[in-house]
C-alpha angles and dihedrals in degrees: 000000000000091000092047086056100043086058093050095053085045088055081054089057106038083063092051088056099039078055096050097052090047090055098048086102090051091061084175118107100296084070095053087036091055091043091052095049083048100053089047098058090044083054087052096048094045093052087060099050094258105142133174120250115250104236115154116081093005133120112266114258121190084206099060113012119064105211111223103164138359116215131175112260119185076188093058138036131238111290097018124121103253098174146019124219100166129008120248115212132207130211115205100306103333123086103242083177133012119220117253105225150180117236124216111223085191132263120349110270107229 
């Protein structure tokens, strides 16, 4: 029950972010509205030991990282997370979400 409602709560959060990044343009108070709800949701997961799973620039982990592409980096080697599309989250110890990545397959061949 716990992780069901840790997920919900991270569903919560991933729309205030999605909303965050659509308002950038705004840069009026819905933008520092939205930032504030954000980072008040991040606290209160953090309290509870909900805490977001490191991706970018790590080493790929099956565990905690869901592959949803590969791409080629020249930034990242083979089998590193090169990019996030959608954060994963821990709590305590147990994945409640994995974290949906792009994989680097190494340097562009050409």
């Amino acid at each position: 029950r716990l992780l069901r409602f840790g997920r919900d709560w991270l569903t919560v959060l991933d729309s205030v972010e999605r909303a965050l990044t659509a308002a950038q343009g705004d840069g009026g108070g819905l933008v520092a509205g939205v930032k504030l709800v954000s980072s008040q949701l991040q606290s209160v997961l953090n309290q509870h030991q909900c805490v977001r799973i490191e991706t970018v620039g790590t080493p790929f982990d099956p565990n905690i990282h869901q592959a949803i592409a590969q791409e080629a980096s020249s930034e990242f080697p083979a089998g590193t997370v090169s990019r996030e599309a959608q954060s994963g989250y821990k709590l305590f110890d147990r994945v409640v979400r994995p974290a949906q990545v792009f994989v680097s397959t190494g340097a562009p061949v050409g």
